[in-house]
Backbone bond lengths (Angstrom), bond angles and torsions (degrees), N, CA, C in turn:
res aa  C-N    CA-C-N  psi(-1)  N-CA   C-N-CA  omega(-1)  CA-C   N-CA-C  phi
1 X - - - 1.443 - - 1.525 111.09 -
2 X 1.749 123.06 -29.73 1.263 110.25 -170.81 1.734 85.41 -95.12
3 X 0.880 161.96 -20.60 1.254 141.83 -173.71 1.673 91.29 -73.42
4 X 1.049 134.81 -33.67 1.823 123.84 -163.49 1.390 97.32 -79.86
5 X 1.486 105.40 -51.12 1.684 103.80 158.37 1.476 126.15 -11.19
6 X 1.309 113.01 -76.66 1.688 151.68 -155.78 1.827 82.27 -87.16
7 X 0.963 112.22 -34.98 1.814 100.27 -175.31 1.281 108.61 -81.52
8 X 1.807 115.68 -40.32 1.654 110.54 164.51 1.158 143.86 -41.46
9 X 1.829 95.31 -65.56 1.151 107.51 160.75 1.496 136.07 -60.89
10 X 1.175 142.84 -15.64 1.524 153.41 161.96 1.988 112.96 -73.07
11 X 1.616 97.58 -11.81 1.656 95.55 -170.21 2.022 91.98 -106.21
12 X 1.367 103.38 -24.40 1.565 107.85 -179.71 1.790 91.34 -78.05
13 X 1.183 117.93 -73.64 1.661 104.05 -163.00 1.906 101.42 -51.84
14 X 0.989 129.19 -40.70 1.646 125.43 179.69 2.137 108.69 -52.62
15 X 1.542 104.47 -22.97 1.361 107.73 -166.33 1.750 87.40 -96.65
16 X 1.034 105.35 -41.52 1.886 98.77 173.17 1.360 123.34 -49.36
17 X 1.680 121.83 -56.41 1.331 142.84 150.10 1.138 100.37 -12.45
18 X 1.566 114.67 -79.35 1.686 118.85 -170.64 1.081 119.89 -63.75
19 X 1.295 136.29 -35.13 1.422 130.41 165.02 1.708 109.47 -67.28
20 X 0.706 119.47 -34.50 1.619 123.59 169.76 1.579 97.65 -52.11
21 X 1.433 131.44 -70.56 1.056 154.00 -146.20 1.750 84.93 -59.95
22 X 1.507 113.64 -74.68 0.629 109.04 -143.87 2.233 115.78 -90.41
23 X 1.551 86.08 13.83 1.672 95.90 -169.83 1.679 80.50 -94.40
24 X 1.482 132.02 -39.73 1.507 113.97 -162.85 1.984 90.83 -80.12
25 X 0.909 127.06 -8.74 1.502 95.74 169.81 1.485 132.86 -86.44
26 X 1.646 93.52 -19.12 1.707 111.57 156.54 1.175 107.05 -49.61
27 X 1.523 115.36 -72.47 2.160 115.94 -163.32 1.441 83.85 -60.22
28 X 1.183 158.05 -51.36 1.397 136.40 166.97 1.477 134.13 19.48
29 X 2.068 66.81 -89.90 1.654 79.14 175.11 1.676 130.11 -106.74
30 X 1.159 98.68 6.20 1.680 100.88 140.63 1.125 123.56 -49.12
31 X 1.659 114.97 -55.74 1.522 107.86 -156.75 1.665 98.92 -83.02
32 X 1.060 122.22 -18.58 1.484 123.97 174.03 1.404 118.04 -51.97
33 X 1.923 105.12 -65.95 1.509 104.56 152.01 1.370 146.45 -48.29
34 X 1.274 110.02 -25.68 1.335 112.01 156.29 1.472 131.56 -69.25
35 X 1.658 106.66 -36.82 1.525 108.08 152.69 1.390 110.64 -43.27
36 X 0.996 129.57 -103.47 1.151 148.22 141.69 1.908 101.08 41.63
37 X 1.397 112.55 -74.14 1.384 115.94 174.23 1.136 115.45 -65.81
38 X 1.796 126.05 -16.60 1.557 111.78 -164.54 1.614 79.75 -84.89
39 X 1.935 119.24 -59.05 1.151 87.55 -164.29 1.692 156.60 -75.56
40 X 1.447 81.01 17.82 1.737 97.37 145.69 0.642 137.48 -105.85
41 X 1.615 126.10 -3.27 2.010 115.72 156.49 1.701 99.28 -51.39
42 X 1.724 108.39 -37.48 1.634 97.13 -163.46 1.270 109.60 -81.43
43 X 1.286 112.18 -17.64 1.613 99.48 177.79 1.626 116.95 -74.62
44 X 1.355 112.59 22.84 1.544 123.06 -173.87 1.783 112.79 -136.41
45 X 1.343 102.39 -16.16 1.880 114.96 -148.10 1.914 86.70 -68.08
46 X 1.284 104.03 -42.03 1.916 104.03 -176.01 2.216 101.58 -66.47
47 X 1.113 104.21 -44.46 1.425 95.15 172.91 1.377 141.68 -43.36
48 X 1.979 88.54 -51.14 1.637 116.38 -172.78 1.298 97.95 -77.88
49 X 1.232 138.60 -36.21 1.321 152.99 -171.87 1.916 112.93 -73.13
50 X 1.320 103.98 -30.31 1.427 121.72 -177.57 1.806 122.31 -79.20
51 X 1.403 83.55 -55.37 1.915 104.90 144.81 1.122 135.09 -57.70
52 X 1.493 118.17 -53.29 1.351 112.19 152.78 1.566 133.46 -11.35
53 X 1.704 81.93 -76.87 1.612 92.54 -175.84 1.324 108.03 -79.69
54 X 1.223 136.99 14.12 1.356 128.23 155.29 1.845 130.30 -97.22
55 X 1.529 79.83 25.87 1.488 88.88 -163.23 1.550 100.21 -118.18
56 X 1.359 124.72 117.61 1.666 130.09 -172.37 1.259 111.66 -21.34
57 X 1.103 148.87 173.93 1.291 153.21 -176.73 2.206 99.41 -111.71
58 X 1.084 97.24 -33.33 1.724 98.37 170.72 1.392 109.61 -89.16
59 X 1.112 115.14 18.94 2.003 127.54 179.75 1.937 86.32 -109.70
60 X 1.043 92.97 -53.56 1.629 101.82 -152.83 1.973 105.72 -74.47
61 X 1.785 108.14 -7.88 1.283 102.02 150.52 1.459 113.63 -62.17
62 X 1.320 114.65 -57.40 1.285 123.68 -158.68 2.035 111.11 -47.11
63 X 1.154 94.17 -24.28 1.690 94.89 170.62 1.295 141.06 -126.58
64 X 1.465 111.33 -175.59 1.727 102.34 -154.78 1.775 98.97 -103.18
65 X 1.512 91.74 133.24 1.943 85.22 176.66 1.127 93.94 104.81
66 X 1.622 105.31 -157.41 1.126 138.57 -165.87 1.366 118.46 -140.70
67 X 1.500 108.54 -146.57 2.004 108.89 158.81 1.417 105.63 -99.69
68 X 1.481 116.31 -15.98 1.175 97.40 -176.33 1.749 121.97 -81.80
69 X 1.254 115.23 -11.71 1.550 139.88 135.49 1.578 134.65 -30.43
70 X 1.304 104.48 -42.94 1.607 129.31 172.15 1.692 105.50 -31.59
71 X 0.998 109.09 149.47 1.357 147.11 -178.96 1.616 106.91 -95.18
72 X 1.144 147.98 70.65 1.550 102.89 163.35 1.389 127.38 -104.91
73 X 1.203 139.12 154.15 1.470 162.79 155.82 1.467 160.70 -87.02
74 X 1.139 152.19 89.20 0.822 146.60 -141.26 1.722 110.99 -76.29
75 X 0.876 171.69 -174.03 1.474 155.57 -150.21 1.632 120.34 140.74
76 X 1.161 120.50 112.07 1.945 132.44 158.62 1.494 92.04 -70.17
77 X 1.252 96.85 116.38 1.614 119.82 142.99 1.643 111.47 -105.67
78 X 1.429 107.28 132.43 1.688 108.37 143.54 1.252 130.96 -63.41
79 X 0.884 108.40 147.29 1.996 100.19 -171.14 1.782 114.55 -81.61
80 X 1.544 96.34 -22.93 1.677 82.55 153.87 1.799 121.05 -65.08
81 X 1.033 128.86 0.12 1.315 133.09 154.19 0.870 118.40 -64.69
82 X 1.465 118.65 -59.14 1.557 111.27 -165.61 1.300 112.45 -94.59
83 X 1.370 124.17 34.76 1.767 153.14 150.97 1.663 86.97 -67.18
84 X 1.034 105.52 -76.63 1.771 96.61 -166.10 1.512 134.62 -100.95
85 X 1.414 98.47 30.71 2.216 109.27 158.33 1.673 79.07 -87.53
86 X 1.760 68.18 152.51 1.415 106.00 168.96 1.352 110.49 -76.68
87 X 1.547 119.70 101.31 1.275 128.86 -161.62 1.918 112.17 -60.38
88 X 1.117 119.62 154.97 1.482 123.04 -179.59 1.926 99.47 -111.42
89 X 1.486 104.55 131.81 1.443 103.50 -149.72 2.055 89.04 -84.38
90 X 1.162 89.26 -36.54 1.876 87.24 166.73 1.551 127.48 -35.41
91 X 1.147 108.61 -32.84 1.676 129.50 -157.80 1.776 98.07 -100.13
92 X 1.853 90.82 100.62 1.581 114.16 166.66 1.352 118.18 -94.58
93 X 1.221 130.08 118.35 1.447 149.39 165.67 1.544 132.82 -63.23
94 X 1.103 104.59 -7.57 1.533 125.56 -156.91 1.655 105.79 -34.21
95 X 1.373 105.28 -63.56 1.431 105.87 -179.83 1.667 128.48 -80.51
96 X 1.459 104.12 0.67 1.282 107.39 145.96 1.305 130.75 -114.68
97 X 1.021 120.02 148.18 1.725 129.85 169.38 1.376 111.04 -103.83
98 X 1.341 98.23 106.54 1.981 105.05 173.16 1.547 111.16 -83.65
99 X 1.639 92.14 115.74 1.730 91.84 175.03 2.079 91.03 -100.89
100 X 1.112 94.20 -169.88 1.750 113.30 -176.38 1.187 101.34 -87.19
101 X 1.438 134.99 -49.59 1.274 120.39 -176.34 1.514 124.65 -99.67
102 X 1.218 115.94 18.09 1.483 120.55 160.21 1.545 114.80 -86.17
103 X 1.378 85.12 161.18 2.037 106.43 -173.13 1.797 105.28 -92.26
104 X 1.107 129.50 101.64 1.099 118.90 167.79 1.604 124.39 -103.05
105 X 1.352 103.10 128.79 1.814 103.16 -178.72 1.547 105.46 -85.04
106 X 1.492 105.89 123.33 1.940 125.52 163.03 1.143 105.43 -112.99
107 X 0.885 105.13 170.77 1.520 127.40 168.33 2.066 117.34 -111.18
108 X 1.549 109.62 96.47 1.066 117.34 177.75 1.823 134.95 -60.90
109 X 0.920 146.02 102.32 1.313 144.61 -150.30 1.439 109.36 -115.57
110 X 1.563 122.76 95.36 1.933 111.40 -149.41 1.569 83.64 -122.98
111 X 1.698 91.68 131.95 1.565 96.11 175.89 1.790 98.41 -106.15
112 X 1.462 107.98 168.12 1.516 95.88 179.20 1.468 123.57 -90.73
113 X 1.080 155.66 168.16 0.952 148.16 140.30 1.445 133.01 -42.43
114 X 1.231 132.94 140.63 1.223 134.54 178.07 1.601 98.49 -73.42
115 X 1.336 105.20 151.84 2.075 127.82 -176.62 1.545 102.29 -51.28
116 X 1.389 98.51 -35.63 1.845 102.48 -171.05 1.258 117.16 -119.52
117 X 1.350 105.20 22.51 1.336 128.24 165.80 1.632 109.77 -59.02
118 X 1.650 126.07 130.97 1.436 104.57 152.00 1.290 128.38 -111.87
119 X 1.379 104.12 29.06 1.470 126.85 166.59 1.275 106.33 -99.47
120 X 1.378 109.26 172.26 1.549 115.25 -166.55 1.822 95.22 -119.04
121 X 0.869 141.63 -144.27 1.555 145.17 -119.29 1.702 85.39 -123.95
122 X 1.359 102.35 155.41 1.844 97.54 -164.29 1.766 77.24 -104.25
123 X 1.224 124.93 141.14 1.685 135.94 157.79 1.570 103.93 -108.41
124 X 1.222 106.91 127.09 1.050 144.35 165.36 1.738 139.18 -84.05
125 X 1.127 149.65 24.94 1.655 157.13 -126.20 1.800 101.05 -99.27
126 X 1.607 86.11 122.12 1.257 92.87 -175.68 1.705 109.12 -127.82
127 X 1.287 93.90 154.13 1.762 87.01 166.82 1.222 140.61 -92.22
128 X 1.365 92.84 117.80 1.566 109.70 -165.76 1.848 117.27 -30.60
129 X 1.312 124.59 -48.72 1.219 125.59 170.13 1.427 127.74 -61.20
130 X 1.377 115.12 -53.36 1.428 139.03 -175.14 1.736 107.74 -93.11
131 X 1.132 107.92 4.15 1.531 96.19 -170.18 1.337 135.83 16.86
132 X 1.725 107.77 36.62 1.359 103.55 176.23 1.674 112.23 -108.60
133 X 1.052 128.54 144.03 1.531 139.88 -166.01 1.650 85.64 -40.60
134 X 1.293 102.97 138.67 1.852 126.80 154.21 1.386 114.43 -80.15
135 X 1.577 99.60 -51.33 1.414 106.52 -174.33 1.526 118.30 161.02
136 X 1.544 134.19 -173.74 1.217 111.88 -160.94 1.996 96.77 -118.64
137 X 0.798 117.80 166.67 1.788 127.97 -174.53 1.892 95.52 -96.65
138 X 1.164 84.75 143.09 1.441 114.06 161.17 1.736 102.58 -44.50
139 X 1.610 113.08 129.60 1.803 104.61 164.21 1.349 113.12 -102.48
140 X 1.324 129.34 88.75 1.140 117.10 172.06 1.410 117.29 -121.38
């Protein structure tokens, strides 16, 4: 009986070990991924923050949050799209030429709508290089 004893107990603390072992490599890699996500809120926080404040102050009732809330995205537009955002008069093109049937990559920045909003989500499209506003998205 004391050897089954001594055999229990040595197979329970060895099963503790392993769950130990193997629960700290989980919080691991949680906290890795979570690194991981902060440092891309920051690789955006000067963008979302930049837009923000370029966005009317009677726009910025209309939604929920802030910039630090923001959405951003990477996104192909056709350039017959970006025929109809509401263009940002800041935003020079020079070295590109937008035809209609080309694919152009922006960077999308979507804030949400407020609950009692009857607009839908404010879009934001910026250029990926210059990070200066393209222009604003349709709210529907």
């Amino acid at each position: 009986m004391r050897n089954f004893t001594k055999l229990a107990c040595i197979t329970l603390i060895g099963m503790l070990c392993i769950l130990m072992i193997s629960g700290c490599t989980k919080s691991t890699q949680i906290s890795s991924s979570a690194a991981n996500e902060s440092s891309e809120e920051d690789k955006y926080a000067m963008l979302k923050s930049d837009v923000w404040n370029s966005i009317p102050e009677n726009i910025k009732e209309s939604l929920s949050g802030d910039w630090k809330t923001a959405i951003v995205s990477n996104e192909e537009l056709k350039g017959e799209f970006l025929e109809y955002l509401t263009h940002f008069p800041e935003w020079e093109n020079a070295d590109k030429k937008i035809t209609t049937s080309d694919v152009y990559k922006v960077l999308q920045v979507t804030f949400r709508a407020a609950s009692n909003s009857m607009l839908g989500d404010l879009r934001v499209y910026v250029d990926p290089d210059s990070k200066k506003i393209i222009g604003f998205g349709p709210r529907a």
